[in-house]
N, C-alpha and C positions, 0 to 999 in steps of 0.2 A: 432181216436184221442180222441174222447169225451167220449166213450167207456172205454177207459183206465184210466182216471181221475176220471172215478165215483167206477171204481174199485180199485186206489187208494186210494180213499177218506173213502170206506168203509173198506177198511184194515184199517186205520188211525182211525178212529171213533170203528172200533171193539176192537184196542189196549187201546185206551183210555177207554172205557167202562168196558174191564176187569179190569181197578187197581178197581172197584166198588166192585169183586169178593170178597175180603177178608172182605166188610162187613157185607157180604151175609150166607158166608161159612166159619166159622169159623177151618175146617178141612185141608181145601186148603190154610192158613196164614201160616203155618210155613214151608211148601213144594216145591212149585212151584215159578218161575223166572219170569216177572216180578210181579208178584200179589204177593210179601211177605208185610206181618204185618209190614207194614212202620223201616224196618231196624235200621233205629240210637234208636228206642224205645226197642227193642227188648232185652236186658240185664238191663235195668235200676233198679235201686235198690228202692227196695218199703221205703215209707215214712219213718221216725226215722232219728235217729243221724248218720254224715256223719264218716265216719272211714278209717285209709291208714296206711302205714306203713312205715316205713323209714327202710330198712335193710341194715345192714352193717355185710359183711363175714372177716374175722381173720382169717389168718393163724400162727401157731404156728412151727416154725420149727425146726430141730434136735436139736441145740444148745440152744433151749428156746426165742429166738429172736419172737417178735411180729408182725406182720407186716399185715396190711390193704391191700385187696385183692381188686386190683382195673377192670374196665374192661379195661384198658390198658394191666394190666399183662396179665390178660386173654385172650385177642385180640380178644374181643367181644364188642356189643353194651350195655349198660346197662337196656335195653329189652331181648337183650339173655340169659345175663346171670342172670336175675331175673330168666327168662321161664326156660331155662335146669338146673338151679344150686339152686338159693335162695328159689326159691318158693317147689323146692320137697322135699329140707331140710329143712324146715319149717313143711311142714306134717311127720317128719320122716323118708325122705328117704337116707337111708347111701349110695347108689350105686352112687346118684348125687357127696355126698361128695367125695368118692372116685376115682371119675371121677373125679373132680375138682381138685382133689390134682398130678393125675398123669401128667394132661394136663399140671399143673403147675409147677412141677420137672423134666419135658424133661431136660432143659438149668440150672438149680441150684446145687450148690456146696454143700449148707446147705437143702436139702430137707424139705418141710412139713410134718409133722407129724399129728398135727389136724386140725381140721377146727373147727371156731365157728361161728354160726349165730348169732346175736345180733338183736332184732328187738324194734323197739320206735314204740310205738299205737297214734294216734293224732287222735282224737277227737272235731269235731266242735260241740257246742252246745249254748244252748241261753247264758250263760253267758261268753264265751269264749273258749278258744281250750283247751284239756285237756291231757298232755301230761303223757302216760302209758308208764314204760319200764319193758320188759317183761325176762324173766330168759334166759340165753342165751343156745342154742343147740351146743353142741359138739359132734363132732364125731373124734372119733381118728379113725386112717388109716394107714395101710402099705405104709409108700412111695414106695415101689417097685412095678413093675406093675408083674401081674400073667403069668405064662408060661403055 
């Protein structure tokens, strides 16, 4: 019995010892399970002005109608559909947009035709928030999907 608590004790005292590893080894921080580079710090954005965006996607459809692309339509969260759709359109990627427009004319009478990203810059700084709006990206698209 006594035996076994000192062997417990020292597995407890070795785990605890290793989180010391990543200040030791700086090659072993961004690798290994539990010894990583204290986690929540590991993407933070170095010092300077705070920056985000607010993006709003536009669909244009056959007949010229307008219409704001919500994630309802989409039957996503608006984390998904930043990640698969606003954010690759943003760097120029036409595949997201057209993905986007097919997913969205399964059930529509009047199909999309383009999509536009719209994006607003905000900007916190010493004397207040600074509100950029930026030129918007358009992709026109085949509503029909490829065979």
């Amino acid at each position: 019995m006594r035996q076994s608590k000192v062997w417990i004790s020292t597995v407890i005292l070795l785990v605890i010892a290793l989180h010391a590893v990543p200040v030791f080894h700086a090659g072993l921080r961004k690798r290994i399970w539990p010894i990583l580079d204290w986690a929540m710090y590991k993407d933070a954005s170095p010092p300077g002005p705070i920056e985000t965006d607010r993006k709003r996607i536009v669909g244009i459809t056959a007949t010229g109608q307008r219409e704001v692309i919500s994630k309802e339509a989409v039957g996503l969260s608006s984390f998904a559909l930043d990640r698969l759709y606003a954010k690759p359109m943003k760097v120029g990627d036409s595949s997201a947009a057209h993905q986007l427009v097919l997913r969205l004319n399964r059930q529509r009478q009047d199909p999309f035709v383009e999509v536009r990203l719209e994006v607003e810059t905000f900007t916190a700084t010493d004397t207040g928030i600074v509100r950029r709006e930026n030129p918007p990206i358009t992709y026109r698209v085949d509503p029909t999907p490829s065979r």
